[in-house]
Each structure stands twice: as structure tokens, then as C-alpha cells.
C-alpha positions, 0 to 999 in steps of 0.5 A, spaced: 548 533 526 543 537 520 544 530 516 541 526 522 536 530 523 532 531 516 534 522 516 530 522 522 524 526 520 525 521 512 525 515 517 519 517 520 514 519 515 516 513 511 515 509 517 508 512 517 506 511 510 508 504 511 504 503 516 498 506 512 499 501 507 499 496 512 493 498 515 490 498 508 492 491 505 489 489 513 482 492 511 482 489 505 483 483 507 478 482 512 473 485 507 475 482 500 477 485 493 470 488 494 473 494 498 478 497 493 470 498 489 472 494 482 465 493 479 467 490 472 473 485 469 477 490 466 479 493 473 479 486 476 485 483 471 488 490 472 489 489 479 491 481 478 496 484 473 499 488 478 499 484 484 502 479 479 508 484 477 510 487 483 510 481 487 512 475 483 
């Protein structure tokens, strides 16, 4: 029964950080890559870079 408890507890507090990045990829797409506060190229191609290599 401790087993299921402390499964529970992991399953909810990974549900809450799924949910908080959720909520975050929601506002930056509705308020553009302007959010996330890159000014210059070099943060810009690290961003893509990265996007790029975790999804495809």
C-alpha cells in the first residue's frame, strides 16, 4: 500500500509539471518567440536547434 502511495504522489506532481508546461508552450503561442525574451541570432538558432532535436 506504501508503494501506491508514493506512485500516486509521483503521478501527481508530474501531472502538475505537465500542466505548467503546457500552460507555458499555450503563452508562447499566443504571444510569439518574442516571449521567451531572445534579443539576438545566436539564442534564436539555439532555440530552433533544440526544438529540432527534440521533436524530429
Amino acid at each position: 500500500m506504501e508503494l501506491f502511495k508514493r506512485n500516486k504522489a509521483a503521478t501527481a506532481v508530474l501531472a502538475v509539471l505537465a500542466c505548467v508546461g503546457v500552460g507555458a508552450w499555450i503563452y508562447q503561442l499566443m504571444g510569439g518567440l518574442a516571449v521567451t525574451g531572445m534579443s539576438n541570432g545566436v539564442s534564436w538558432g539555439a532555440y530552433i536547434t533544440m526544438f529540432m532535436f527534440f521533436v524530429g
